[in-house]
C-alpha positions as CSV (number, residue, x, y, z in Angstrom):
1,X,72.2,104.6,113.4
2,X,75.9,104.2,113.0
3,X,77.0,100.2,113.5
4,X,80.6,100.4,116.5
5,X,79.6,97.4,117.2
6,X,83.7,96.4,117.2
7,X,84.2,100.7,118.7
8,X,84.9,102.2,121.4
9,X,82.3,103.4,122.7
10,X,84.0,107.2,122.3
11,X,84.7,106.6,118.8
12,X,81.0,105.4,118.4
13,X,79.6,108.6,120.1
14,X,82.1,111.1,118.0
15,X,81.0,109.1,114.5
16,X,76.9,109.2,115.5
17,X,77.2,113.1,116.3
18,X,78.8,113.9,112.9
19,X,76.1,111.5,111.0
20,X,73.3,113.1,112.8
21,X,74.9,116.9,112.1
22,X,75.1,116.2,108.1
23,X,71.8,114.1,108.3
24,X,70.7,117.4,109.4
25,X,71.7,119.4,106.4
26,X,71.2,116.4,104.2
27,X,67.4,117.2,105.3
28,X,67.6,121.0,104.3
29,X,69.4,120.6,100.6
30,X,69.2,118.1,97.9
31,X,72.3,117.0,96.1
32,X,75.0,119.1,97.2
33,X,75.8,121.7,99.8
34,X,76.2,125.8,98.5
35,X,79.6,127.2,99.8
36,X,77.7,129.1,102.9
37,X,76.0,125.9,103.9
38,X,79.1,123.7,103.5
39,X,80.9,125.9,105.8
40,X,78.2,126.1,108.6
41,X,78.3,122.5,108.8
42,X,81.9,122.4,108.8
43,X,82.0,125.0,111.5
44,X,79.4,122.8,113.4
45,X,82.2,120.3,113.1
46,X,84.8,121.9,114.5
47,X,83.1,122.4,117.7
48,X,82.5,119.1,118.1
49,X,83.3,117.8,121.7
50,X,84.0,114.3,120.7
51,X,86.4,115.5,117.6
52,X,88.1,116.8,120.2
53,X,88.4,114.4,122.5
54,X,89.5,111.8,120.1
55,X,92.3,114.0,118.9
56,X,94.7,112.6,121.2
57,X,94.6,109.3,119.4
58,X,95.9,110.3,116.4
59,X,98.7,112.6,117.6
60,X,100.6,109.7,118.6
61,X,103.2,108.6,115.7
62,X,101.7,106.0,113.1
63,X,101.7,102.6,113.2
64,X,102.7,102.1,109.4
65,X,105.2,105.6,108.8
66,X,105.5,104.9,105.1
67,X,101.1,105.8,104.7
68,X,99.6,109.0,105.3
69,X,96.6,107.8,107.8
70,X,93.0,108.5,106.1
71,X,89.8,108.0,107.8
72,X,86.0,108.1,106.8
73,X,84.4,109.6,109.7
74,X,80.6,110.1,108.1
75,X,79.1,109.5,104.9
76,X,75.3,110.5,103.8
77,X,74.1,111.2,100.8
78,X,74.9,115.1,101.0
79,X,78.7,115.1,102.4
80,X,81.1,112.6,103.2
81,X,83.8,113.8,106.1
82,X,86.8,112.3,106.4
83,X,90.0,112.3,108.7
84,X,93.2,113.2,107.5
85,X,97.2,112.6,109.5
86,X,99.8,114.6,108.2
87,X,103.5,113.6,109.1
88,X,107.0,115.7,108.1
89,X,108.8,113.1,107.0
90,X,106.2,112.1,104.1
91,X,105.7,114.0,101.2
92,X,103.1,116.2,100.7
93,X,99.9,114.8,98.1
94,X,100.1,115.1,94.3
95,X,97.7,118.5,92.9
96,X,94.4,116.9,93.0
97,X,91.0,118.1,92.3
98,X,87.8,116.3,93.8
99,X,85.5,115.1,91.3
100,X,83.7,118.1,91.2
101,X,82.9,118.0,95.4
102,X,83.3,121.4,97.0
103,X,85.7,120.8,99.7
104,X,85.3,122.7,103.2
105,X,89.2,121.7,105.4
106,X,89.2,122.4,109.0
107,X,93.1,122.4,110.9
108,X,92.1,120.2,113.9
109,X,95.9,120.6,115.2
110,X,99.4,121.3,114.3
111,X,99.6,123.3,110.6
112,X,99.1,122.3,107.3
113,X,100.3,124.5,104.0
114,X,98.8,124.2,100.2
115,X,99.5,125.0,96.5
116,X,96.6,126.1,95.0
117,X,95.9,126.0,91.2
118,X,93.4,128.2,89.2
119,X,92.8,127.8,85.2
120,X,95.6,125.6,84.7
121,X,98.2,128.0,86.5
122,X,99.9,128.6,89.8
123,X,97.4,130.9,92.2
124,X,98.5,130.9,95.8
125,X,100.3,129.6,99.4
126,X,98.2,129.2,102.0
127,X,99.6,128.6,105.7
128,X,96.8,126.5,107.6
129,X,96.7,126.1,111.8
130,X,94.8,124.6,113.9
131,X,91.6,126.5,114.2
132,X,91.5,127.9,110.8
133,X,88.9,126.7,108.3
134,X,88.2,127.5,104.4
135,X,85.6,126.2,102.0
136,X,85.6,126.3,98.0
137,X,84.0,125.5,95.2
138,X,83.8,121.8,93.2
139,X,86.7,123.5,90.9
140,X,89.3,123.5,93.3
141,X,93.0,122.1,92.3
142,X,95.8,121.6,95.2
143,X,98.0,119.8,96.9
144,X,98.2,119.6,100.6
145,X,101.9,118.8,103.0
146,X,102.3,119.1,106.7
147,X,103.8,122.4,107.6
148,X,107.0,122.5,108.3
149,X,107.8,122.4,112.5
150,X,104.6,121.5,113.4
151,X,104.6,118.0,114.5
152,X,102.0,116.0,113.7
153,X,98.7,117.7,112.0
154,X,95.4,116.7,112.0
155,X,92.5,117.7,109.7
156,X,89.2,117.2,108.8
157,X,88.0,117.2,104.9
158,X,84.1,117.7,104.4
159,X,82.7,116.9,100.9
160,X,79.9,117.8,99.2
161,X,79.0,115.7,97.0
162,X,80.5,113.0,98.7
163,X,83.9,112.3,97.7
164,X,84.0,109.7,94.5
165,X,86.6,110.5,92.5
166,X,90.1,112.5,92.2
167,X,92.5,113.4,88.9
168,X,95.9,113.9,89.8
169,X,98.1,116.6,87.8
170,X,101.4,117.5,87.3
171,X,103.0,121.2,87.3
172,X,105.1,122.1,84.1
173,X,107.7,124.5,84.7
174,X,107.9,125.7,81.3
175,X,104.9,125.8,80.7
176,X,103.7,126.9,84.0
177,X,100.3,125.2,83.4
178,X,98.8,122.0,84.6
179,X,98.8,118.6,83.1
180,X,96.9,116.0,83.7
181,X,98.6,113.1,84.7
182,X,96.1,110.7,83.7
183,X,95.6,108.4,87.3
184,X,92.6,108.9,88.8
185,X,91.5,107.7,92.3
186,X,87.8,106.2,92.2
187,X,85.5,104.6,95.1
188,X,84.9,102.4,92.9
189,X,88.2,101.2,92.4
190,X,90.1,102.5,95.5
191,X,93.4,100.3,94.8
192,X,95.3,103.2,95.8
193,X,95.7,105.6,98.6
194,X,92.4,107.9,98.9
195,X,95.3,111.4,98.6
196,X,98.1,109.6,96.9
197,X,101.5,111.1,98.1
198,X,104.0,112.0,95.7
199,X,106.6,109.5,96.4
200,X,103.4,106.8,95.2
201,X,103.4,107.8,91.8
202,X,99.9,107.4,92.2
């Protein structure tokens, strides 16, 4: 059982039902989630009533405007899911991979965009809204900014493995390749912001 001992009771109810839904795949699968698997679960995340319900809460502007709000919703030893706030004024994150998790992103509300990066080089744009969902492989290089007129967005990040560790890149123009920046963001050390933005140097 999950501890809300200091929760609302709400908040309690929305952060049991997502434990007991990846407990559930946790059950089927040992180590880490296929692509197919990772986005049923994800899709039985996004019709959660109590995600939905609790959206309101983090529409509302943020209490600290200079920090992109991150929340661990559910962690099990298959997937860890996570909350994300995305705000205009604050830059977008740094290209990041994730430790060699697949990654399944669900657009809870307003619109999010991405820059994704495929052996080293520039690959696509993607326009996220709320509704739409995507899952890929333990590969995946992006970076990830609120889109552009959308107010505040909301998303949800499912990870399989759970989440332990990011490298952060940079884009050389001249190149047009990737470079590793050398920072890293570990669980183990999590001194800096989980999805460092870009103004953090992180």
């Amino acid at each position: 059982m999950i501890s809300c001992q200091f929760e609302h009771p709400e908040r309690c109810d929305l952060r049991q039902s997502l434990a007991d839904k990846v407990r559930a795949f946790a059950a089927l699968k040992d180590g880490s989630l296929p692509p197919d698997q990772l986005r049923l679960l994800l899709e039985s995340i996004a019709q959660n009533d109590h995600l939905h319900l609790d959206l309101e809460s983090h529409l509302a502007p943020p209490e600290s405007p200079s920090e992109r709000f991150t929340e661990v919703l559910c962690e099990d030893v298959i997937a860890s899911v996570y909350l994300l706030c995305w705000d205009e004024d604050l830059p977008g994150t740094l290209i990041h991979d994730h430790g060699g998790s697949s990654v399944g992103i669900y657009v809870l509300a307003g619109g999010v965009e991405e820059l994704v990066y495929r052996d080293g080089h520039y690959s696509e744009w993607n326009h996220l809204q709320a509704g739409d969902l995507f899952c890929s492989q333990g590969d995946y290089i992006h970076r990830v900014y609120d889109r552009p007129g959308t107010g505040r967005s909301v998303s949800i990040h499912v990870y399989s493995p759970p989440l332990t560790s990011m490298k952060f890149y940079t884009f050389n123009a001249a190149e047009q390749r990737l470079r590793p920046t050398g920072q890293e963001w570990s669980k183990q050390s999590p001194h800096k912001s989980m999805i460092a933005s870009a103004s953090s140097g992180a």
